[in-house]
C-alpha positions in Angstrom: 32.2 -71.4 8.8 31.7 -68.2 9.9 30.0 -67.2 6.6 27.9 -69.9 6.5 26.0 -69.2 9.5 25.8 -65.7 8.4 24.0 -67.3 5.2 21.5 -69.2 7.0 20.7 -66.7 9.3 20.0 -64.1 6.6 18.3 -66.5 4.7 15.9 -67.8 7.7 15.3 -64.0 8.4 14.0 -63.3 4.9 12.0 -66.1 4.8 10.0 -65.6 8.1 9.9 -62.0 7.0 8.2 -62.5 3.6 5.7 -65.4 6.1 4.2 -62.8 8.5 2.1 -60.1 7.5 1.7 -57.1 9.0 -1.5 -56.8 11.4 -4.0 -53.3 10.7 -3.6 -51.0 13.8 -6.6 -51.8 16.6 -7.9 -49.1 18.5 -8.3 -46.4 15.6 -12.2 -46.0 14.7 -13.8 -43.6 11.8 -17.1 -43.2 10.6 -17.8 -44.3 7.2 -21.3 -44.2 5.2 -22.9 -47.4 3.7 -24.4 -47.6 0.3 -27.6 -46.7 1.6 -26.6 -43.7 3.4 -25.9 -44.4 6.9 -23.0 -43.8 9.1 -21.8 -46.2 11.4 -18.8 -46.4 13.4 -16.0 -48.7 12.5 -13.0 -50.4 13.4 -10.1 -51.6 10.6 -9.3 -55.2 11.2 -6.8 -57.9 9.5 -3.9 -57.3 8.0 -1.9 -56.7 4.5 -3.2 -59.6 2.9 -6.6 -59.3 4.2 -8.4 -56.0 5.8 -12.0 -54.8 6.1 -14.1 -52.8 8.9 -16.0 -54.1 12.2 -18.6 -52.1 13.9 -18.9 -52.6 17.5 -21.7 -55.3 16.9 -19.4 -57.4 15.0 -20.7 -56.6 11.7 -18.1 -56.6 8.9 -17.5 -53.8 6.3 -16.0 -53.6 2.7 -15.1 -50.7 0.6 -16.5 -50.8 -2.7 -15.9 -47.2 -3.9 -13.6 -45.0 -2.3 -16.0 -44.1 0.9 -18.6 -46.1 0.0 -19.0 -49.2 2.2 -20.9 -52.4 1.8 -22.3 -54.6 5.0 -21.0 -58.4 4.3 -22.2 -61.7 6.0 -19.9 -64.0 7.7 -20.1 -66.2 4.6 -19.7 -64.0 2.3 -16.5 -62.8 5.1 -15.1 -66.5 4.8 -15.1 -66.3 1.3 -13.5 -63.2 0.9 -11.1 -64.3 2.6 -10.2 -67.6 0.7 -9.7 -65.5 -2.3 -7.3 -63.4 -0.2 -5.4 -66.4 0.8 -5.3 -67.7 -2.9 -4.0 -64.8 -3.9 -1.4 -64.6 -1.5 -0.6 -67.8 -2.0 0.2 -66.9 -5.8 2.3 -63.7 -4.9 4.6 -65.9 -3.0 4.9 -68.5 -5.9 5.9 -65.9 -8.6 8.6 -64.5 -6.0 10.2 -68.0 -5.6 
């Protein structure tokens, strides 16, 4: 009986494990040019599945090329992040 438990348990752990993802660490801001040249200020949000940059108007930021970042539109954002989610979605289907 004992072992069974055990089983579940360990099996419910993996499980939730493999459902959350990790979350970016808040508070840490760096500067970061734009494709045009400027520097802003930015934030990383999101997490492992799904991470970009957020100024402190709210405007998102992708990187295109290593340090070079691209301004996106919330629909573009949403969009994004569907992808993000399909592709997650996949990832766990192959592991099954």
């Amino acid at each position: 009986m004992k072992s069974v438990k055990l089983f579940l348990l360990a099996t419910a752990f993996c499980i939730s494990a493999t459902a959350i993802a990790v979350p970016a660490k808040r508070g840490i801001w760096r500067n970061v040019t734009l494709k045009n040249g400027k520097q802003v200020k930015v934030e990383l949000v999101g997490d492992e599945h799904f991470h970009f940059y957020r100024d402190s108007f709210g405007n998102a930021y992708i990187e295109k090329k290593q340090d070079v970042f691209v301004k996106k539109t919330s629909k573009q954002m949403e969009r994004l992040r569907k992808k993000a989610m399909k592709r997650r979605a996949k990832r766990y289907a192959a592991k099954k």
